[in-house]
C-alpha positions as CSV (number, residue, x, y, z in Angstrom):
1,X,73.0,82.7,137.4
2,X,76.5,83.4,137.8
3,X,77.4,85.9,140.4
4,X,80.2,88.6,140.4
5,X,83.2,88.0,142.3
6,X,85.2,90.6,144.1
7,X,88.7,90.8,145.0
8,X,89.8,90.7,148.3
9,X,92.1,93.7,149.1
10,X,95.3,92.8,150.8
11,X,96.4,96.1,151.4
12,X,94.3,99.4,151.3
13,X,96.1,102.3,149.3
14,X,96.8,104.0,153.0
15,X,97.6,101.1,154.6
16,X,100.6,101.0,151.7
17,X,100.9,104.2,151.9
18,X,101.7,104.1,155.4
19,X,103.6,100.6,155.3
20,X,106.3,102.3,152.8
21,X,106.9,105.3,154.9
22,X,107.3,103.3,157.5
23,X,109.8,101.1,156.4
24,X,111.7,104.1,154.7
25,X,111.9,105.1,158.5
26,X,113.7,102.3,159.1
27,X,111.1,100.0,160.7
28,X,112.3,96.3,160.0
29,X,109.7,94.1,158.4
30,X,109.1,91.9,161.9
31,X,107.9,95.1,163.1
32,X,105.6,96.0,160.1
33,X,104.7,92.2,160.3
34,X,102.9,92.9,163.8
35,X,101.8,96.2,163.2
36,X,99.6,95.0,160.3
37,X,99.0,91.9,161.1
38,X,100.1,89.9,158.3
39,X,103.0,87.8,157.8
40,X,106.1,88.4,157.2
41,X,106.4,87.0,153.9
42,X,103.1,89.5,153.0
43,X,105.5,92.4,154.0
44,X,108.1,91.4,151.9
45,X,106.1,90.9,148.9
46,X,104.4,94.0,149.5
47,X,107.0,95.9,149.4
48,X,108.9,94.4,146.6
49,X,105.5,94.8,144.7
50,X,105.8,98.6,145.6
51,X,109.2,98.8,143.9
52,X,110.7,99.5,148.1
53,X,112.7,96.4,148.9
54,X,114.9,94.9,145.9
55,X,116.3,91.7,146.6
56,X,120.0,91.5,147.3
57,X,121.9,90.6,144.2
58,X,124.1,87.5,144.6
59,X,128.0,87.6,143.9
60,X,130.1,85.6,143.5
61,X,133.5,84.6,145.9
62,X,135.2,86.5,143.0
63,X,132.9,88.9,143.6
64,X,131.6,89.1,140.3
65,X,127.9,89.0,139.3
66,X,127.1,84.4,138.3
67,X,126.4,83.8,134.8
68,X,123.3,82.3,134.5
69,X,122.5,78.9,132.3
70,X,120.4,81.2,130.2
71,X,123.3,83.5,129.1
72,X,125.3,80.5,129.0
73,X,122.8,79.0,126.1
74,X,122.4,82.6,124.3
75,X,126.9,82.8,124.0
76,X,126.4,79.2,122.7
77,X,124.1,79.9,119.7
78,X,126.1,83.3,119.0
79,X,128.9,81.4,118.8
80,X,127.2,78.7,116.8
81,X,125.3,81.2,114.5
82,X,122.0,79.5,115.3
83,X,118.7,80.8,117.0
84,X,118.4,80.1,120.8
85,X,115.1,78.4,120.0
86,X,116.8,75.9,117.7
87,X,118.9,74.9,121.3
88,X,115.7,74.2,123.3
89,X,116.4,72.4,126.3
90,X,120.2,72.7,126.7
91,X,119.4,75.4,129.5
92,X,118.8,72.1,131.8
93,X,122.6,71.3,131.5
94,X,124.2,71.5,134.4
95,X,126.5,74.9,134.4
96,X,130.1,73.6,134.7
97,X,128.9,71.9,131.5
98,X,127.6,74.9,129.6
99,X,130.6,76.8,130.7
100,X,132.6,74.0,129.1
101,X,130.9,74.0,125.4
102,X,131.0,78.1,125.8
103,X,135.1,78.2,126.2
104,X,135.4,75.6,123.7
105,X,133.8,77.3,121.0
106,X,135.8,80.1,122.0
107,X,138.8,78.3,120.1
108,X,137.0,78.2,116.9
């Protein structure tokens, strides 16, 4: 006979309930780490899950937001007229390469 499984809960609806205002107050997430007793990396995902702590977005020297090889791939088949499908697997070229191909259809 197969037995029902239950899901440990990580977090209790006041214990997030409490672990959000508590970070709003400005408690860092060493001090929620203690106070809960979880990790630290349990904190952060926590609170990330919960929509309170958004990772910080990366910028570039230039200070503009990177291109990623994804949108790299998506302006190549644009450019080509194709599907991104039919360019399966160019997305593990390295970037400086897609960037390359991407300007030089640009001349077309």
């Amino acid at each position: 006979m197969a037995t029902a499984t239950t899901k440990k809960v990580n977090y209790t609806a006041e214990q997030t309930a409490e672990l959000k205002a508590l970070f709003a107050a400005g408690k860092n997430v060493d001090e929620l780490a203690t106070k809960f007793g979880k990790s630290t990396r349990s904190i952060i995902a926590k609170l990330s899950r919960e929509g309170v702590l958004k990772a910080k977005e990366y910028v570039s020297k230039a200070g503009e937001k990177p291109i990623t090889k994804e949108a790299f791939v998506k302006q190549i088949a644009e450019k080509l007229g194709v599907e991104m499908d039919k360019l399966n697997g160019l997305e593990k070229t390295n970037k400086a390469a897609l960037k390359l191909i991407s300007e030089s259809l640009n001349a077309f």
